[in-house]
VOBA-1610 file (N, C-alpha, C; in pm, whole numbers, padded with zeros to 5 digits, always signed):
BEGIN
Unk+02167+00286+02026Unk+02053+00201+02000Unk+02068+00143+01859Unk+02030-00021+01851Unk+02033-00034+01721Unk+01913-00073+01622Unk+01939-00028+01502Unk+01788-00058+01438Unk+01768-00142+01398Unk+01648-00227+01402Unk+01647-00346+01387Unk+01542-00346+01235Unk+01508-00250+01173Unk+01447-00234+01047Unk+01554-00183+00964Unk+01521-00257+00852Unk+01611-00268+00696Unk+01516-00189+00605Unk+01483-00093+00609Unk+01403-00061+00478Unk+01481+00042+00380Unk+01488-00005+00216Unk+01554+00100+00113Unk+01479+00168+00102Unk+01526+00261+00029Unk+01480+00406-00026Unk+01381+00380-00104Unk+01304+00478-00159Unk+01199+00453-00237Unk+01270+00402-00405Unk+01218+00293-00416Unk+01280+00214-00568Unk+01233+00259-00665Unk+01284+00201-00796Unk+01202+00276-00946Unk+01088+00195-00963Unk+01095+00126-00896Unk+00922+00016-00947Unk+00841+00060-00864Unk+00823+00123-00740Unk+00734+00239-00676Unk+00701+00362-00731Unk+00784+00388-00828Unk+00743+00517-00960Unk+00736+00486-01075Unk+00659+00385-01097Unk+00644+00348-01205Unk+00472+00373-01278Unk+00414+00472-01226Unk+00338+00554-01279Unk+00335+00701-01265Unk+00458+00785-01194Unk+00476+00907-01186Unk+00549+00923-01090Unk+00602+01046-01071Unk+00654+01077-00899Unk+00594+01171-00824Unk+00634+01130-00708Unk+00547+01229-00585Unk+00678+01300-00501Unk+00635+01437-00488Unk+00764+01467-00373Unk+00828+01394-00257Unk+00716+01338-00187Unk+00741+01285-00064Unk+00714+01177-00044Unk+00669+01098-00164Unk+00671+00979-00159Unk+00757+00919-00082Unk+00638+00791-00003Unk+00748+00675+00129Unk+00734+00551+00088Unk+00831+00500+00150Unk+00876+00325+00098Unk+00753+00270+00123Unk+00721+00186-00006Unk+00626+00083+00059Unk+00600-00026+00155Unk+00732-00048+00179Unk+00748-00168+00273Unk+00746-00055+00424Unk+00756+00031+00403Unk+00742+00133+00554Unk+00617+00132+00568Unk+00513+00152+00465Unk+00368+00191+00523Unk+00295+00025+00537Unk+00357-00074+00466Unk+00297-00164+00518Unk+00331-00240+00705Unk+00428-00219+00732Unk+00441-00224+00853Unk+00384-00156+00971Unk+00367-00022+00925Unk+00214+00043+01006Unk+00124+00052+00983Unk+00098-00003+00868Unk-00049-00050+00858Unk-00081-00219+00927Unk+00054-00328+00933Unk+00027-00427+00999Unk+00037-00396+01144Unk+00122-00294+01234Unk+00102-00276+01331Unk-00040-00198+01398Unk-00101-00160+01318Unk-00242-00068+01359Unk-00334-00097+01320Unk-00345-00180+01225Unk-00478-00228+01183Unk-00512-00370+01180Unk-00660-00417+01167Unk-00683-00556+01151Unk-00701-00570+01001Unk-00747-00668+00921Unk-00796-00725+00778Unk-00914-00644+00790Unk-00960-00596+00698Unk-01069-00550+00665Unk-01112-00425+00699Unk-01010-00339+00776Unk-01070-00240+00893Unk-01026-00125+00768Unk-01107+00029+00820Unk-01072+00131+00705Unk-00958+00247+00792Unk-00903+00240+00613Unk-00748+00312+00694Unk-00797+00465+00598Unk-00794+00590+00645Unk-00824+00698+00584Unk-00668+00780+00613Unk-00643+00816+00475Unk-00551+00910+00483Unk-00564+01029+00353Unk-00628+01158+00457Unk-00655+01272+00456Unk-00552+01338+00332Unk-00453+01351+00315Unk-00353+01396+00226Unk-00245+01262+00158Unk-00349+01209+00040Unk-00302+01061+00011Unk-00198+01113-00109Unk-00174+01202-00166Unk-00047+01176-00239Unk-00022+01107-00392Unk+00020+01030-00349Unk+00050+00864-00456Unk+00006+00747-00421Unk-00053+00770-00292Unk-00139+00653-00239Unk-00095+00544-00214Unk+00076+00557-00168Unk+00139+00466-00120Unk+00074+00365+00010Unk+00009+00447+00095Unk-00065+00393+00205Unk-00162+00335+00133Unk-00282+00326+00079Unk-00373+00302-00050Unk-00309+00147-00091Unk-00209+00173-00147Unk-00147+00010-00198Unk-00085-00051-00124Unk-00021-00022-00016Unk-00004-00103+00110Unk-00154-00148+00177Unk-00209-00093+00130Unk-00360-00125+00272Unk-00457-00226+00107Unk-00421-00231+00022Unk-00481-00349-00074Unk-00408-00438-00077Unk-00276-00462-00062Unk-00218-00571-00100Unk-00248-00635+00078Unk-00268-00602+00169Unk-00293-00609+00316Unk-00411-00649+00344Unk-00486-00668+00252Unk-00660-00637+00256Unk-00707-00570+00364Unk-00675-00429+00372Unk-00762-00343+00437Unk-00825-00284+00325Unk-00928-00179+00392Unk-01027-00069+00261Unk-00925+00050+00304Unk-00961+00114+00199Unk-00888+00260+00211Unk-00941+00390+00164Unk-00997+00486+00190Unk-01002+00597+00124Unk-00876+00717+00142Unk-00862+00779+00041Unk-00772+00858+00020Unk-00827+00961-00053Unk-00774+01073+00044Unk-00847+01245-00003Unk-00707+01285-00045Unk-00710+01423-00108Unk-00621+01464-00227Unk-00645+01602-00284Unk-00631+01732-00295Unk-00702+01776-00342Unk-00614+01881-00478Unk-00508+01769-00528Unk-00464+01794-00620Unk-00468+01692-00714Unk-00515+01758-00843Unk-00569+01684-00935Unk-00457+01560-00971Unk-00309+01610-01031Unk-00207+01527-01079Unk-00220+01440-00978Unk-00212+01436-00852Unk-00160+01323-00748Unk-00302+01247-00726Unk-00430+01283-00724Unk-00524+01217-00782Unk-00503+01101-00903Unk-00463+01152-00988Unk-00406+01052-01131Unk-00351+00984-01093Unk-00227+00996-01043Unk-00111+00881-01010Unk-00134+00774-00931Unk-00235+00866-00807Unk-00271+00707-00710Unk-00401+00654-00798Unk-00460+00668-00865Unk-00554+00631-01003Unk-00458+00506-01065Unk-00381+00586-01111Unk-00271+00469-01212Unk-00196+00377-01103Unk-00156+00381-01000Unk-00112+00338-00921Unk-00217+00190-00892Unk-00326+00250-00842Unk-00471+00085-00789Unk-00497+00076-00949Unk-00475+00119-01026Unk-00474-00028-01160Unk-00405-00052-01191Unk-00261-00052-01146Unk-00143-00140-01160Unk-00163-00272-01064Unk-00209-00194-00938Unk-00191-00338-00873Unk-00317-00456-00891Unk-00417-00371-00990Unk-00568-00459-01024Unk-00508-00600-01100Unk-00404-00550-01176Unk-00311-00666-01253Unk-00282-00759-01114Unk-00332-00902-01147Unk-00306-01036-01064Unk-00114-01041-01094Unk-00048-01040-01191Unk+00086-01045-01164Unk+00163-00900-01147Unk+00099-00807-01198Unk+00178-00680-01045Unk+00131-00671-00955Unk+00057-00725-00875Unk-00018-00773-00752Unk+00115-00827-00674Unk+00130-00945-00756Unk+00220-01043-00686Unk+00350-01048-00688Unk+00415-00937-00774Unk+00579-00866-00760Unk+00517-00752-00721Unk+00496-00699-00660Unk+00454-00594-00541Unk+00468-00674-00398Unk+00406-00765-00386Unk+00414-00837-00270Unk+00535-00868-00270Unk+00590-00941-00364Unk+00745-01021-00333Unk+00832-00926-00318Unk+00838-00801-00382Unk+00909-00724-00306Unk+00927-00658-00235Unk+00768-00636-00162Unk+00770-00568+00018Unk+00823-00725+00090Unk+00797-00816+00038Unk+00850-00938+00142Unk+00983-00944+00169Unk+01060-00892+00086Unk+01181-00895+00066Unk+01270-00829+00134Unk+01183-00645+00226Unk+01258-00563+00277Unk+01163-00640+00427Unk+01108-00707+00420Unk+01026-00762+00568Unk+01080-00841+00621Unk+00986-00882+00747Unk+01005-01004+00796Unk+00945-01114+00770Unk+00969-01291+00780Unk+00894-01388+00831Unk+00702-01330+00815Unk+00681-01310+00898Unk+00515-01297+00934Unk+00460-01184+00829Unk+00493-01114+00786Unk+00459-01080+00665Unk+00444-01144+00552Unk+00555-01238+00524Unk+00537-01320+00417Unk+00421-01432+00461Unk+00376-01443+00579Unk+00291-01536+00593Unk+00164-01515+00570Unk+00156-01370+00574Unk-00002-01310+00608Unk-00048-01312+00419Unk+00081-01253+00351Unk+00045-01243+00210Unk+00035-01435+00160Unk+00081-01539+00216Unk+00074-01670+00180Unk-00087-01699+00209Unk-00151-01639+00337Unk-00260-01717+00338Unk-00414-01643+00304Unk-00379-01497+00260Unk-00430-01381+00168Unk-00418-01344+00026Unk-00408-01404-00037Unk-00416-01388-00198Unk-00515-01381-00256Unk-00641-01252-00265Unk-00721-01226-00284Unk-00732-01171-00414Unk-00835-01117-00397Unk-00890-01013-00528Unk-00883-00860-00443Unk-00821-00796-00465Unk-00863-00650-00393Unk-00998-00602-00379Unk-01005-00536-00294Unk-01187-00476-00239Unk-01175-00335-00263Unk-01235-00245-00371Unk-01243-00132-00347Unk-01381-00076-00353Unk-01412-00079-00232Unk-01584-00070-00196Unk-01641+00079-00192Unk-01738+00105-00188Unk-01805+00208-00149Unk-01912+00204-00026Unk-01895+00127+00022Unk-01932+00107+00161Unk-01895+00124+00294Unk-01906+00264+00288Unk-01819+00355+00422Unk-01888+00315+00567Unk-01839+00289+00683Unk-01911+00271+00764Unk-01939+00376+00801Unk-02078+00414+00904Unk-02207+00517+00897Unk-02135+00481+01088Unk-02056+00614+01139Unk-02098+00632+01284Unk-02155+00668+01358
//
């Protein structure tokens, strides 16, 4: 079988506020987050880490909460969403998940260039 996904290893500009053991490529979690979710919808991940999923699901405009219940990895995905609050590490973040992507990715970030949403407005089921 052959694979038809190109994704590198985790880069030094993905640790560029600390490291995580198990940190995953960003361009990996944005692809399941474009395969599973719509714009705007909330993506929860229970053991967030570095909050790689977190900055894939802002530069994506989804919402995100992320639980944690270690303090350091708390910090990092902290330092992590105010790196990307910066409008130009916003936008070399994007160019370089576009880069391990496809076509329609780069399209979704062309006609989405927002302000990030980090709300407190959980939906009530």
């Amino acid at each position: 079988m052959r694979d038809l996904w190109s994704l590198p290893a985790i880069a030094k500009w993905e640790k560029s506020c600390g490291k995580h053991p198990t940190q995953k490529p960003l361009p990996l979690l944005a692809r399941i987050i474009l395969a599973s979710t719509k714009e705007n919808e909330w993506i929860l991940d229970p053991f967030t880490g570095s909050s790689t999923t977190g900055i894939a699901a802002s530069l994506l405009n989804r919402r995100f909460l992320g639980i944690d219940r270690e303090i350091d990895f708390l910090e990092l995905s902290k330092n992590r969403r105010e790196e990307i609050e910066n409008r130009k590490a916003r936008f070399v973040y994007r160019e370089k998940i576009v880069r391990c992507s496809n076509k329609p990715l780069q399209n979704i970030f062309e006609l989405h260039d927002e302000t990030p949403y980090f709300g407190v407005d959980l939906p009530i089921a």
